[in-house]
Each structure stands twice: as structure tokens, then as C-alpha cells.
VODO-370939 format. One line per 2 residues: their letters; for each residue x, y, z of C-alpha. Coordinates in nm, 4 decimals, padded with zeros to 6 digits. Example, Ala and Ser with C-alpha at 12.3 -4.5 7.8 and 13.67 -1.06 7.14 Angstrom:
REM VODO-370939
as> 01.2300 -00.4500 00.7800 ~ 01.3670 -00.1060 00.7140 .
END
This chain:
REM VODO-370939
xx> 04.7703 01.4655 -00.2937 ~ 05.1326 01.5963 -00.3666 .
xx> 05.2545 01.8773 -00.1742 ~ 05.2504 02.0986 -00.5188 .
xx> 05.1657 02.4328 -00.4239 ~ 04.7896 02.5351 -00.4759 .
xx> 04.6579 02.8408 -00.6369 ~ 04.2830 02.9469 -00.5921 .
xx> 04.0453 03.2003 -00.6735 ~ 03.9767 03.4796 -00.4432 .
xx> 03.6250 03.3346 -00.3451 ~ 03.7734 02.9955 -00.3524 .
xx> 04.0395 03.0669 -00.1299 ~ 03.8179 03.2184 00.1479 .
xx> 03.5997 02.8860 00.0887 ~ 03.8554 02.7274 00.1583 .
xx> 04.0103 02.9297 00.4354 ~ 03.6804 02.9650 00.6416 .
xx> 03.6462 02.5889 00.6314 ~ 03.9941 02.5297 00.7958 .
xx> 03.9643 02.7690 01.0673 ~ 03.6689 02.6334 01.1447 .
xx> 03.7894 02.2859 01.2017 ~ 03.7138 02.1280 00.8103 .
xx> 03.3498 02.0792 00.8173 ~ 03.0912 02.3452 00.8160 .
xx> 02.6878 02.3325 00.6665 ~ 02.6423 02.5236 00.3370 .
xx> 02.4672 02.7719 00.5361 ~ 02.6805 02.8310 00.8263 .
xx> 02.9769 02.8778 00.5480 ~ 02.7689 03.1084 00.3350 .
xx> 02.6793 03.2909 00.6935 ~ 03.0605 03.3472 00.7475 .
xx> 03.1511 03.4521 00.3987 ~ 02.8251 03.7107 00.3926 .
xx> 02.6974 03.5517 00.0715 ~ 02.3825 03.3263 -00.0568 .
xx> 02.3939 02.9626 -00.0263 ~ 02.3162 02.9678 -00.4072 .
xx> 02.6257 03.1880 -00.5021 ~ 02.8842 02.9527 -00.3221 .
xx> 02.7090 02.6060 -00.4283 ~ 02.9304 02.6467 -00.8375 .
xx> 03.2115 02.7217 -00.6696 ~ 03.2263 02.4451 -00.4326 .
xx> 03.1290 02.1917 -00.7212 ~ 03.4849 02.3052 -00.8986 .
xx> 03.6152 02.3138 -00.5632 ~ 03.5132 01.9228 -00.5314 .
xx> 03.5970 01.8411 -00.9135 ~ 03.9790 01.9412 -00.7987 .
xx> 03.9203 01.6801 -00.4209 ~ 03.9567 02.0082 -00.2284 .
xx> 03.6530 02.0103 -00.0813 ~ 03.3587 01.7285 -00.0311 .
xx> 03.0160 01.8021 -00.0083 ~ 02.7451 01.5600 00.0885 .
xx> 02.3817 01.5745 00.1117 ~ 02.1358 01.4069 00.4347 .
xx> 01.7963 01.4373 00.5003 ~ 01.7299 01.6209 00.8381 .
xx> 01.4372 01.7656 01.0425 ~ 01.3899 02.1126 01.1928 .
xx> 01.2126 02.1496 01.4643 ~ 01.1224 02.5054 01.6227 .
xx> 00.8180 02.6478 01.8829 ~ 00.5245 02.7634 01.7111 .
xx> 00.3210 03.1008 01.8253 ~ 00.1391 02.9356 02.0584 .
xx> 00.4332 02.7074 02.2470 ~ 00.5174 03.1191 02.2632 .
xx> 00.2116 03.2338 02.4007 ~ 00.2627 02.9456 02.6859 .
xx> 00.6211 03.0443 02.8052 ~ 00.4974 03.4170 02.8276 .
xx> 00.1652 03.3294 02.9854 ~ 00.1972 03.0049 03.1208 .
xx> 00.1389 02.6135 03.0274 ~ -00.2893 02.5507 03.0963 .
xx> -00.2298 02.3414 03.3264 ~ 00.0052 02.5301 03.4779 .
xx> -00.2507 02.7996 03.5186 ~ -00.5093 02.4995 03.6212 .
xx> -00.2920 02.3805 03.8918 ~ -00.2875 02.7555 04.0430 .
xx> -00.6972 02.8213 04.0311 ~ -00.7125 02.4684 04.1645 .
xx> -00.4526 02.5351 04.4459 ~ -00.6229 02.8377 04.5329 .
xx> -00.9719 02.7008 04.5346 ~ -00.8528 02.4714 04.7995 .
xx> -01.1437 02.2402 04.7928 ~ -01.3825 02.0697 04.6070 .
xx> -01.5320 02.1837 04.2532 ~ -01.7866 02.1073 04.0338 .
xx> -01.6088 02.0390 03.6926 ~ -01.8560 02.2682 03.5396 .
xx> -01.7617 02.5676 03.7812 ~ -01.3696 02.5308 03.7722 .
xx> -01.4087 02.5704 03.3433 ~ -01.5860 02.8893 03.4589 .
xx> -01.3840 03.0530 03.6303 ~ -00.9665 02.8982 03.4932 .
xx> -01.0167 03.1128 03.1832 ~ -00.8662 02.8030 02.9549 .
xx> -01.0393 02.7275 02.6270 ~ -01.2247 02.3530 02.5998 .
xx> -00.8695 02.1757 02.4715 ~ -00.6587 02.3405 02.7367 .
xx> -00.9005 02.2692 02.9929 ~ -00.9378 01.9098 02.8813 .
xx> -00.5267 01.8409 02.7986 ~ -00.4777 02.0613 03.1646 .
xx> -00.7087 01.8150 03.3404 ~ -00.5432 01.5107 03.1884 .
xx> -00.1996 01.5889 03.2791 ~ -00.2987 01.7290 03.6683 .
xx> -00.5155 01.3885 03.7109 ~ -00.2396 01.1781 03.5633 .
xx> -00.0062 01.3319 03.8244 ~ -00.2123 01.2809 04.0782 .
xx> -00.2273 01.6379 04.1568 ~ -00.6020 01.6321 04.1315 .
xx> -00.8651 01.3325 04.2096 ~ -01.2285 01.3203 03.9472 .
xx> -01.5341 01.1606 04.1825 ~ -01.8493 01.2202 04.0113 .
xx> -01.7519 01.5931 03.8404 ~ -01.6331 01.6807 04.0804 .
xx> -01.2366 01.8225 04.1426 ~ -01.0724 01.7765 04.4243 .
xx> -00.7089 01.8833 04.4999 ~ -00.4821 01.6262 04.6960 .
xx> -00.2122 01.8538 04.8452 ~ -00.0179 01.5617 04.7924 .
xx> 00.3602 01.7052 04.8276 ~ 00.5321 01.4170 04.6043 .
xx> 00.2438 01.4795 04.3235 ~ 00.3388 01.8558 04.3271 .
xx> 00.7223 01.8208 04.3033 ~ 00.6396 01.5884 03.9679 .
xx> 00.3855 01.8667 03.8706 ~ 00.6311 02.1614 03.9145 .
xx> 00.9528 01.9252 03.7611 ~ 00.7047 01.8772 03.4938 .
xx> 00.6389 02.2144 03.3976 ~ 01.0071 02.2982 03.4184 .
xx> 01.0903 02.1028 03.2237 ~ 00.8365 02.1888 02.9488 .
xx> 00.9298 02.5243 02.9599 ~ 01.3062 02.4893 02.9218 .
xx> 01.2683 02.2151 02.6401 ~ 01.0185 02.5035 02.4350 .
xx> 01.3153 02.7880 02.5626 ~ 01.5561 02.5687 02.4032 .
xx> 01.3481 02.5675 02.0480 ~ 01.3252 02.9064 01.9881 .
xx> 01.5743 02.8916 01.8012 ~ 01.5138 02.6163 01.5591 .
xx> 01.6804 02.2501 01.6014 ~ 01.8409 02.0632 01.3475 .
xx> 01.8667 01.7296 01.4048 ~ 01.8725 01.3799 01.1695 .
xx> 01.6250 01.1975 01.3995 ~ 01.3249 01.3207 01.5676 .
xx> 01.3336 01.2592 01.9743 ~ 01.0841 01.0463 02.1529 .
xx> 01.0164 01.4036 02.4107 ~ 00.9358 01.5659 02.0997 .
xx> 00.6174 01.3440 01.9697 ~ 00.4112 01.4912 02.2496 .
xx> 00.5157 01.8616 02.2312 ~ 00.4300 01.8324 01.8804 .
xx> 00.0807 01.6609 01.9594 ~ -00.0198 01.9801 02.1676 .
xx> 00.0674 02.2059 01.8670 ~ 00.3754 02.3583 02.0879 .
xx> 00.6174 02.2633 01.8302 ~ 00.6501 02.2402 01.4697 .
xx> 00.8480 01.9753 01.3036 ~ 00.9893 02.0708 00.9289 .
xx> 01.1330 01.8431 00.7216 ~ 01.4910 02.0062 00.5389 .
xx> 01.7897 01.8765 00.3591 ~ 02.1544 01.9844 00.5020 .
xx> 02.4122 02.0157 00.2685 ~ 02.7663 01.9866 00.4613 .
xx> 03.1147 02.1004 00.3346 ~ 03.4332 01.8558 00.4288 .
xx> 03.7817 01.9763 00.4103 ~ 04.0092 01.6847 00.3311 .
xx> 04.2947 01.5901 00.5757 ~ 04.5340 01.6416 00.2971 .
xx> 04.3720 01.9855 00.2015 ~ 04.4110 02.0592 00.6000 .
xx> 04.8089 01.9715 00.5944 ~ 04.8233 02.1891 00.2719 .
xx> 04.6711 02.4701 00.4130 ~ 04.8750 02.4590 00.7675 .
xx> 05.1979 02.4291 00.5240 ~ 05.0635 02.7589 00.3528 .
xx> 05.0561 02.5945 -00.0079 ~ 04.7814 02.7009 -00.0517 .
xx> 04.6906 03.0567 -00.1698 ~ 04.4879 03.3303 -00.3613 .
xx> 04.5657 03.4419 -00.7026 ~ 04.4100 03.5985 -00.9750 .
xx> 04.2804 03.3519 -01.2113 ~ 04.1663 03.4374 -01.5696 .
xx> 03.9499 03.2345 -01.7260 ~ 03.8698 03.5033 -02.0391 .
xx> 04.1573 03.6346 -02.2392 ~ 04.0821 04.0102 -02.2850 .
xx> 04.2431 04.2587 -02.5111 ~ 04.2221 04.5217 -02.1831 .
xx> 04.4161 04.2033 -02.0093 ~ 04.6702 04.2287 -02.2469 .
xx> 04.7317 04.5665 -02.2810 ~ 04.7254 04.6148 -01.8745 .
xx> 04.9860 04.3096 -01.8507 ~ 04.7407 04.1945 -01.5656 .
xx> 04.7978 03.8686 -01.7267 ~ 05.2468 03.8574 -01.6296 .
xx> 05.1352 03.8055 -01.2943 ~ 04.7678 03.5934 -01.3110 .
xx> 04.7298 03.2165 -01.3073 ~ 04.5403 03.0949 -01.6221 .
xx> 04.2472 02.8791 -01.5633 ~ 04.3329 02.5057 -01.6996 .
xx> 04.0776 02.3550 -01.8921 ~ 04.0499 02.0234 -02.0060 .
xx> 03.9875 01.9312 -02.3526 ~ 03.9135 01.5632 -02.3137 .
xx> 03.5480 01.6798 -02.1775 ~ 03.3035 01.6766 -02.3981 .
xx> 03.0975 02.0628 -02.4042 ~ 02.7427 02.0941 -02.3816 .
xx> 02.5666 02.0921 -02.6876 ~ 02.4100 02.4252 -02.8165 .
xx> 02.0904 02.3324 -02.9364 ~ 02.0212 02.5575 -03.2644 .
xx> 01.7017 02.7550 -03.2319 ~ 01.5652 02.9143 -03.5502 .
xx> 01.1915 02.9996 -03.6757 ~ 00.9713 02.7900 -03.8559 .
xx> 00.9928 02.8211 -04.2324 ~ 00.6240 02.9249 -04.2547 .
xx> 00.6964 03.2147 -03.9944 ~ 00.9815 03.3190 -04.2552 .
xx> 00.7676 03.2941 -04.4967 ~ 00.4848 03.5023 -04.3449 .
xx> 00.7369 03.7497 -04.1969 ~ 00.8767 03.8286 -04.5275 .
xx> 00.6012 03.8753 -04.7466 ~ 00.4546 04.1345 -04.4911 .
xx> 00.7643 04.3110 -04.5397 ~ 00.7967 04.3375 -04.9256 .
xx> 00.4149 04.4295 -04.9303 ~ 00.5072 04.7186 -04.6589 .
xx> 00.7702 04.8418 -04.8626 ~ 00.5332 04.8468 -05.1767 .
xx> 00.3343 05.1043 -04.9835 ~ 00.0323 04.8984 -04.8176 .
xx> -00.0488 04.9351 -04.4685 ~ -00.0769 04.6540 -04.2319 .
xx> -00.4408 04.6039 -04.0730 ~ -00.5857 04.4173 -03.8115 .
xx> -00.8726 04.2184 -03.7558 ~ -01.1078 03.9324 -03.6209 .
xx> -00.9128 03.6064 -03.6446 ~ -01.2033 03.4940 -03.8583 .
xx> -01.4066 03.6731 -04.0553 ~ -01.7572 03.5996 -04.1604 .
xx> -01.8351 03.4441 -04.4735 ~ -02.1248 03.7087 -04.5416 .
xx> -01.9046 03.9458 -04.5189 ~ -01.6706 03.8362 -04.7517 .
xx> -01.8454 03.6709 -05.0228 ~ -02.2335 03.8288 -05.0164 .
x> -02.2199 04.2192 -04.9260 .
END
């Protein structure tokens, strides 16, 4: 790309202008977020923006990943076995199974997925339905790194991730119904190096570009000082397909309106009418 000076469209030129102030490459929606407009009002100028190799814009799959209401409830409230581990701990001793669903307040899955993960850890020991809580430190140090660690990874996805490849960590928060996992497609918008260099040198700028030759143009002399769109002729323009009514329709359409104008009055009825009623009364 020559260094020719460049002439752009207001919206164009701010396209442009966000993108290399904010280092050449943005997401369609991060750009549109800047600009204050809709992805869908920026995406035909950044097609002629890309016809012209000022701009790139490529397409990738990608996954969205965000907390659901109830990975909400459990950073307000607490993880089950969170809550599990602090009956159990206060308890102190052994429990019947049956008792200790009593009296946690968790519903049959929490109690069951709270169980799992405090027997795993060897926070708790199962002999025979009955619970029994180890006071082992070491287990309660990987219990309480464990919930930390929950908790900041569900913090962190309030605000939704986007991301090309879904994490191993994730699987399980998504198992438990903490998380939600959405596939999406992220559109991204490159500023060439050469676009860059032209844009430090300040070639390129904003100007009013016509693209419709008005007589109010004219007479205003608005168009002594505007750039004229260039348009080239080699490209072939869509074809207009002709749309007209079916010759019967014509047909119809005009006969109703001679026998209007010979003083009849149109009537409406049945779509069809009875044969007795036609041909026997």
C-alpha cells in the first residue's frame, strides 16, 4: 500500500480511528461498544472498509461461559458442602446419615454431591450410615483451599468468559449446574500494519463523501469541497428481478372496474355457492 493519502467517511474514519488507538485489533462488539452503535450498523461498513484492505475481519467459533442463578445462590449462601462441612464440624461426633440430612437443610443432590466431595477429602469417614468427622488438619486445609477456590473461579464468571476452548476445571462446574456453557461466534476486526503506518503518518482522514448527486448538492456547492464516491463499472449490478401481476389478475381487476363504472355495485359472497340455489329456486 502506497503512501497516497486516504480519505474516509465520517463513520469510516472513527472505524478506523478506534481500531488504531486501540492497538489494531478489536471484536465487532467491543468496537461497536466504543463507537455507541449496533454490531449490525457497523458490519456494511467494515465490508467496504475490507473491499479497500483497510481493515480485515475474520470469523472463529468460540464458547461463553458465565454462572448460572444458582452458582449465584452458592457464593451468596454458600457451596452445600460448604454448609455440610460446618453442621458436621459442629456436630462434633458421630451421625446417623439419616439425622445429619435432617437437620443440614441441603436438598437430596446437595446433600449427596456435599457428601461426595467431604468423603473424597477425607474430611468425613462413612461406617455403616453412619458420619463421622476426622478433625484431620491436612483434610481441612484441602477442604477450605477447595472451596476457595470454587468460589473465586464462579466470582470470576460473573461476568461471562469468552474463550476458543473449554477448560478441563470447567467440565465439573458445569456438571453441578454452577455454570453455563454457550456456544457463540466472535467476529474480530484487524487493522493492517500498513493501515497502522498510514494512520501514525496522518494520511489518513475524514471527508465528506457523496455517493448521490443532488440538485440541493449543487446548488449549496457542498460538492467544491466533498470527495466523490468511486465506483467501479467493471462489477457486474445485481439483477432487479421484474415483479408484475398475473395476466388473469389483470384481467379480473379490470373487468370489475369497467362494470363499476357502468353503475353496478360490487357484492360479496360464499366462495361457492350452492347449486340449488342457483339453478332450482
Amino acid at each position: 500500500m502506497s503512501d497516497a493519502e486516504v480519505k474516509l467517511p465520517p463513520r469510516q474514519y472513527k472505524i478506523v480511528k478506534v481500531l488504531a488507538e486501540s492497538g489494531g485489533r478489536l471484536s465487532v462488539d467491543v468496537l461497536a461498544g466504543k463507537l455507541g452503535k449496533r454490531v449490525s450498523d457497523l458490519m456494511r461498513d467494515l465490508e467496504e472498509l475490507a473491499s479497500k484492505n483497510l481493515v480485515s475481519v475474520s470469523r472463529r467459533r468460540a464458547y461463553s461461559i458465565r454462572v448460572t442463578d444458582l452458582g449465584r445462590k452458592y457464593l451468596e449462601v454458600g457451596l452445600p458442602e460448604e454448609r455440610l462441612f460446618e453442621v458436621v464440624k459442629s456436630l462434633g461426633k458421630e451421625v446417623p446419615i439419616s439425622e445429619l440430612r435432617t437437620v443440614c437443610g441441603l436438598e437430596s443432590n446437595e446433600f449427596s454431591a456435599a457428601m461426595g466431595i467431604l468423603r473424597k477429602l477425607s474430611v468425613i469417614s462413612v461406617s455403616r450410615g453412619v458420619i463421622k468427622y476426622t478433625g484431620d488438619k491436612e483434610a481441612v486445609d484441602r477442604f477450605m483451599k477447595h472451596v476457595r477456590e470454587l468460589k473465586i473461579k464462579l466470582s470470576n464468571l460473573v461476568t461471562p468468559l469468552i474463550t476458543e476452548e473449554i477448560p478441563d476445571w470447567i467440565r465439573n462446574l458445569r456438571r453441578r449446574g454452577f455454570i453455563v456453557v454457550e456456544e457463540v461466534k466472535e467476529i474480530y476486526v484487524d487493522l493492517p500494519k500498513e493501515v497502522l503506518d498510514l494512520y501514525s503518518k496522518g494520511l489518513i482522514k475524514e471527508a465528506v463523501i457523496i455517493t448521490k448527486l443532488t440538485p440541493e448538492i449543487i446548488s449549496s456547492g457542498l460538492w467544491k469541497n466533498a470527495e466523490f464516491k468511486k465506483f467501479d463499472l467493471s462489477i457486474d449490478v445485481p439483477k432487479v428481478v421484474p415483479i408484475r401481476k398475473h395476466p388473469y389478475i389483470q384481467f379480473l381487476e379490470y373487468v370489475r372496474y369497467v362494470v363499476i363504472t357502468m353503475g353496478f355495485k360490487e357484492m360479496k359472497g360464499p366462495h361457492v355457492e350452492t347449486e340449488l340455489w342457483n339453478f332450482d329456486v
